[in-house]
C-alpha positions in Angstrom: 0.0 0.0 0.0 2.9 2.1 0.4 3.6 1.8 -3.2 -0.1 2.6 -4.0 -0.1 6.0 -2.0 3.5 6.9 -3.8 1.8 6.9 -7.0 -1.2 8.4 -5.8 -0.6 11.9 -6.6 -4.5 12.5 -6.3 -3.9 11.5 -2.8 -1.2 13.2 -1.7 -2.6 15.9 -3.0 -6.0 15.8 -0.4 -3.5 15.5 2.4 -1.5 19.1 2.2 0.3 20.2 3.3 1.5 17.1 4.2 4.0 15.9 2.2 4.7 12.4 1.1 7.0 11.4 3.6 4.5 12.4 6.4 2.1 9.8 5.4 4.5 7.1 4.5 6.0 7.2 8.4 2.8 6.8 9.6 1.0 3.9 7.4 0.5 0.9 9.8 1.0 3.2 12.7 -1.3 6.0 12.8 -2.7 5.9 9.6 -4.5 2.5 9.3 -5.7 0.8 6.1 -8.6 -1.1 6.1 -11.3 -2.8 3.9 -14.9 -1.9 4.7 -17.5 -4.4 3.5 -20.8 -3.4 1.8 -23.2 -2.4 4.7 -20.4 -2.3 7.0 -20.9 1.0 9.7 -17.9 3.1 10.6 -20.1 5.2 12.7 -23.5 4.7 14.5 -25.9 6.9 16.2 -24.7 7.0 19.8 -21.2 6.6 19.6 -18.7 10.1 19.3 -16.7 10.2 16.4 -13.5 9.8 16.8 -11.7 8.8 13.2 -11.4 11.3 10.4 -11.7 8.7 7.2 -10.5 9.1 3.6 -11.6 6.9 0.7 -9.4 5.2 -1.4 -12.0 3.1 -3.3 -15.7 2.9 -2.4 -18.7 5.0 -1.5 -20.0 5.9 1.8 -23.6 7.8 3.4 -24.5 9.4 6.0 -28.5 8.9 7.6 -30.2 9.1 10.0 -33.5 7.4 11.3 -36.9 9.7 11.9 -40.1 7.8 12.7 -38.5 4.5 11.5 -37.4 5.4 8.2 -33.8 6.3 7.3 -33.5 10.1 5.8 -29.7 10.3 3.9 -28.1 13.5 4.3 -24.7 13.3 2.9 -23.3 11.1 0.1 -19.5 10.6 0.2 -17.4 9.4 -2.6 -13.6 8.8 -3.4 -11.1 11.5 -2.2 -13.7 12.7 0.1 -13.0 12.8 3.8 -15.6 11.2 6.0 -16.8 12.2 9.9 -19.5 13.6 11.7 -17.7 16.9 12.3 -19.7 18.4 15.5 -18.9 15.1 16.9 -15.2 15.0 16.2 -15.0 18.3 17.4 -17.1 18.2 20.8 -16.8 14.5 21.5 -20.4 14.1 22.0 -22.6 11.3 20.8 -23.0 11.7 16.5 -26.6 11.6 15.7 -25.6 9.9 12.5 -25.0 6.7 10.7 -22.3 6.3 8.7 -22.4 2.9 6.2 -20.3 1.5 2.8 -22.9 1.5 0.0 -20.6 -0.6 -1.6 -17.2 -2.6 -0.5 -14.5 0.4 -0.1 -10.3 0.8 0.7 -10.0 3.5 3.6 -7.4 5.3 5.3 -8.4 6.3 8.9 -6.8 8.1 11.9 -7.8 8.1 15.0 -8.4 11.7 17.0 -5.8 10.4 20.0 -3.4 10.1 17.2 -3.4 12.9 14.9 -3.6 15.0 18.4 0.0 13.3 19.0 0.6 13.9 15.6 0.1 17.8 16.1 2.5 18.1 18.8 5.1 16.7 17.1 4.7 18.6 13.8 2.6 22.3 13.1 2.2 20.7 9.6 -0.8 18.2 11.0 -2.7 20.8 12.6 -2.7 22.8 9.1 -4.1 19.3 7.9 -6.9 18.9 10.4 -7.9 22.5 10.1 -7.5 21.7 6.1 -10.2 18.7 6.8 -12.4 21.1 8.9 -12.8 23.8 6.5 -13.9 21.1 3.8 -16.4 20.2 6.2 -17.6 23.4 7.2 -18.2 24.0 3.0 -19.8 20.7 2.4 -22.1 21.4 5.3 -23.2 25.0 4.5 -23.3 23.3 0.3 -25.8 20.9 1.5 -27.9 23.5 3.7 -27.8 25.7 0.9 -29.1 23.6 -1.8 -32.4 22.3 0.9 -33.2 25.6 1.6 -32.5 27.3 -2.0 -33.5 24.7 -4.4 -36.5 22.8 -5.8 -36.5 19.4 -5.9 -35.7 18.9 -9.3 -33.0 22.0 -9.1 -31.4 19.5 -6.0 -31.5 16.0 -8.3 -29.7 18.2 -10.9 -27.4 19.4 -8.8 -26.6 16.0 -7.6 -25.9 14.8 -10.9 -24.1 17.5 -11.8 -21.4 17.0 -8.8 -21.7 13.3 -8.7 -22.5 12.3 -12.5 -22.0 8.5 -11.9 -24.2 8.7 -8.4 -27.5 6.7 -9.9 -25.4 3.7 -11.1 -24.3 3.5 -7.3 -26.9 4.4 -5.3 -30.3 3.4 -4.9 -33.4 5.4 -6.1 -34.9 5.3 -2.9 -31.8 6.6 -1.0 -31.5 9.5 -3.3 -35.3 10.1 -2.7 -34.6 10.9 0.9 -31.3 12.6 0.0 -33.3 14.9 -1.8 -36.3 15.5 0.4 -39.0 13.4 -1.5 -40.5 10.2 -2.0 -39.5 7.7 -4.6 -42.5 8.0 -6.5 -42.1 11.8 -7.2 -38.4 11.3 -8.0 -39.4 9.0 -10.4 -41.9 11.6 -12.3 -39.0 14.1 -11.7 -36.8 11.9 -13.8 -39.1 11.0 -16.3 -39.8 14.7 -16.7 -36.2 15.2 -17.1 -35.5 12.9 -19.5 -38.4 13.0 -22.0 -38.1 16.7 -22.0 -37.8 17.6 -26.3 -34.2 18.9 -27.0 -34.3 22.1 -27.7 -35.2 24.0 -31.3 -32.4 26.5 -32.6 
């Protein structure tokens, strides 16, 4: 895996300002690699998160569950770092889920080591404050878009930032991504897509 993140220059490049050689030392030590199963939770509602997560391969989501029925509220996908932000930040309980849509290659570190990674070297505190601005963007993004958008202005959207998302995800996760049910994505779409091009 060494190899792998050497050639990586996508990667490397997600990590400033860490250089290569700062991730290299720590693979195997504080930087784990791991293989998450489909299905397989690397957070659940209750526990604090404590692991900041970046996808190598794989897709990731983020739900909750209201009245028995999971809502999604963040889709993650490779190069994108994955936590429950307020969580990792106040170590309180996350009131999120977070699941492998499909089998994935991770790199995680844990909080209690990145924190002994900062007092070693000023270069991993500009990397978690890096990881917490990205947050902070995706977060405001996503508040944005419910508040500003009509449901077919948010499914476009969607595509537009993650073209490849309906080949990986389910309809019905989307749905609740999106704020609807799956029967009125379903007209959305068909609306979409049977639109006439358009006359010069």
């Amino acid at each position: 895996m060494k190899e792998y993140i050497e050639q990586n220059k996508i990667l490397l490049n997600h990590f400033k300002p860490l250089e290569e050689k700062h991730i290299l030392d720590e693979v195997n030590y504080s930087i784990k690699i791991r293989q998450i199963k489909k299905d397989e939770h690397i957070l659940k509602e209750g526990n604090s998160s404590d692991t900041i997560t970046y996808i190598i391969k794989g897709c990731f989501r983020q739900y909750s569950e209201l009245q028995g029925n999971e809502v999604n509220f963040l889709f993650y996908f490779e190069t994108d770092f994955v936590l429950d932000y307020l969580s990792f930040l106040t170590n309180s309980f996350s009131k999120y889920n977070i699941i492998a849509i499909e089998d994935s290659t991770i790199l995680e570190i844990k909080k209690k080591d990145l924190n002994a990674l900062k007092s070693r070297d000023v270069l991993w505190d500009l990397f978690l404050k890096n990881v917490a601005e990205k947050e902070i963007i995706r977060l405001y993004k996503r508040n944005e878009v419910l508040l500003t958008l009509t449901p077919e202005e948010r499914y476009l959207k969607l595509l537009d930032v993650h073209p490849q998302i309906m080949q990986r995800v389910s309809q019905r996760k989307i749905a609740t991504f999106i704020g609807i049910t799956e029967q009125s994505l379903s007209r959305i779409r068909k609306r979409i897509f049977t639109k006439p091009p358009n006359l010069p």
